[in-house]
C-alpha positions as CSV (number, residue, x, y, z in Angstrom):
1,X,100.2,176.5,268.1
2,X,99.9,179.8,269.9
3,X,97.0,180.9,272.0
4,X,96.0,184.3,272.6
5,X,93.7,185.6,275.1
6,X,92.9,189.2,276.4
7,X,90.7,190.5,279.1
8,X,90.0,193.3,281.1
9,X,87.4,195.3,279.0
10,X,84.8,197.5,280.5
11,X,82.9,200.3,280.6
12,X,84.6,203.7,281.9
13,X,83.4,207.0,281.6
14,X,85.7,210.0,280.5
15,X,89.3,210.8,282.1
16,X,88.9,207.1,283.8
17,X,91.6,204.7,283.5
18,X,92.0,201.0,281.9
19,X,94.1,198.1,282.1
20,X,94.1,195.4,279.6
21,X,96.3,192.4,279.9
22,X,96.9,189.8,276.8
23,X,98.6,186.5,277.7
24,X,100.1,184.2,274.8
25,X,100.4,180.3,275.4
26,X,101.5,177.0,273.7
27,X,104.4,177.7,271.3
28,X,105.5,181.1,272.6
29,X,109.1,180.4,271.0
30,X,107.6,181.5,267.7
31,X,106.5,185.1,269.5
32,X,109.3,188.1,269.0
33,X,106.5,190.9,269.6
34,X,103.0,191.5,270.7
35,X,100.8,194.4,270.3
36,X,97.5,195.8,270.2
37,X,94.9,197.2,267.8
38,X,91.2,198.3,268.2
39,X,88.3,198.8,266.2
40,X,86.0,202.0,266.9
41,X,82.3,201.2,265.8
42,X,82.4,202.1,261.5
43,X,85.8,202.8,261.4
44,X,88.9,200.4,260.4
45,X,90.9,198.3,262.7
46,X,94.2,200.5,264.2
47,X,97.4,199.3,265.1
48,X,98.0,201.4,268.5
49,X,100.7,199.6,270.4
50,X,103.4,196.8,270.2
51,X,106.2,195.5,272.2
52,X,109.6,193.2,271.7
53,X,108.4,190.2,273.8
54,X,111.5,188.4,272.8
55,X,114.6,188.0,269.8
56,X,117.7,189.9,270.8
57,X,118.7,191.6,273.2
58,X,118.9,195.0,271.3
59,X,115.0,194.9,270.6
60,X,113.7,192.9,273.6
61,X,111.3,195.5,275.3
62,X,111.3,198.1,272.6
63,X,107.3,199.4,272.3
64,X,106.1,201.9,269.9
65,X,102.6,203.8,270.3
66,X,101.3,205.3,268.0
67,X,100.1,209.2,268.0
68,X,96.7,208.6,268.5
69,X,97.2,207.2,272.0
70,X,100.8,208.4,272.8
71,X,101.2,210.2,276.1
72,X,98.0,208.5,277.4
73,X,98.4,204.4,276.8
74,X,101.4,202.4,277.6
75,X,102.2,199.3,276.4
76,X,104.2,197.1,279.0
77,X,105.3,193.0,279.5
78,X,105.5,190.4,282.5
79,X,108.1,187.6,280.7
80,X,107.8,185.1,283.2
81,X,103.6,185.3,282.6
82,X,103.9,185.7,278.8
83,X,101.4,188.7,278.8
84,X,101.3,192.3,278.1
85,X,98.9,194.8,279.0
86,X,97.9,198.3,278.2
87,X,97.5,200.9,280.4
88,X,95.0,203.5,279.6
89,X,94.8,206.6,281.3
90,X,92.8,210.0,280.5
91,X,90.4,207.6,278.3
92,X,88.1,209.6,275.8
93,X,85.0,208.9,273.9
94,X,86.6,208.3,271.3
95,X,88.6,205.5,273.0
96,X,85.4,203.0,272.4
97,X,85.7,200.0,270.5
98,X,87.0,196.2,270.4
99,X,90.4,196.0,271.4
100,X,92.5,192.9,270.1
101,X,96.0,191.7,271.5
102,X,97.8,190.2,268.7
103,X,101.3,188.3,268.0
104,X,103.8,187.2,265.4
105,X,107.7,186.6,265.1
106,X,108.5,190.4,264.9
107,X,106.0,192.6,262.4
108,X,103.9,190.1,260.7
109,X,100.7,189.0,263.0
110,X,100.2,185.4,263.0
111,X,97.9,185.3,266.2
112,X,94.7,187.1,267.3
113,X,92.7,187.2,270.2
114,X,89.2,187.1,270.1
115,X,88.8,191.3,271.5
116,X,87.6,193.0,274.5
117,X,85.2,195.5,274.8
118,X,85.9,199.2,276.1
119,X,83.2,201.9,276.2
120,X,83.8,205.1,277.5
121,X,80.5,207.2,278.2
122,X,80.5,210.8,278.6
């Protein structure tokens, strides 16, 4: 079983910064890659960032962003701590939702975390 937990939500108001930090437990050997989606209030979940956690050598630490948040977020690992986070800079409005760490052997998700909150006021 595989645990996943994020943290670090808040409220920030525009061109503030934000760091979110996932950490996976329990069976980590079955995590390859770990990423991050949100959920803006009445719109559908987005996948925004993801990262190689593990696997070969080749992919380990390869991250993709995608090109709504690319330039501003940035997706990064601690190994030894089995977490990632997610740097935000220049946050916008639009930036506001639920923000869920997630994990699976490479592109499938298997594991969710439960979401963290960020607002960003005007």
């Amino acid at each position: 079983q595989v645990q996943v937990v994020e943290s670090g939500g808040g409220s920030v108001k525009a061109g503030g910064s934000l760091t979110l930090s996932c950490t996976a437990s329990g069976a980590t050997h079955n995590v390859n890659r770990m990423g991050w989606f949100r959920q803006a209030p009445g719109k559908e979940r987005e996948g925004i960032a993801a990262i190689y956690t593990g696997g070969g050598d080749l992919y380990r630490g390869e991250a993709y962003h995608s090109d709504s948040v690319k330039g501003r977020f940035t997706i990064s690992q601690d190994r030894a701590k089995n977490t990632v986070y997610l740097q935000m800079n220049n946050l916008k409005p639009e930036d506001t939702g639920l923000y869920y760490c997630a994990a699976g052997p490479s592109c499938a998700v298997e594991y969710w975390g439960k979401g963290t909150l960020v607002t960003i006021s005007s």
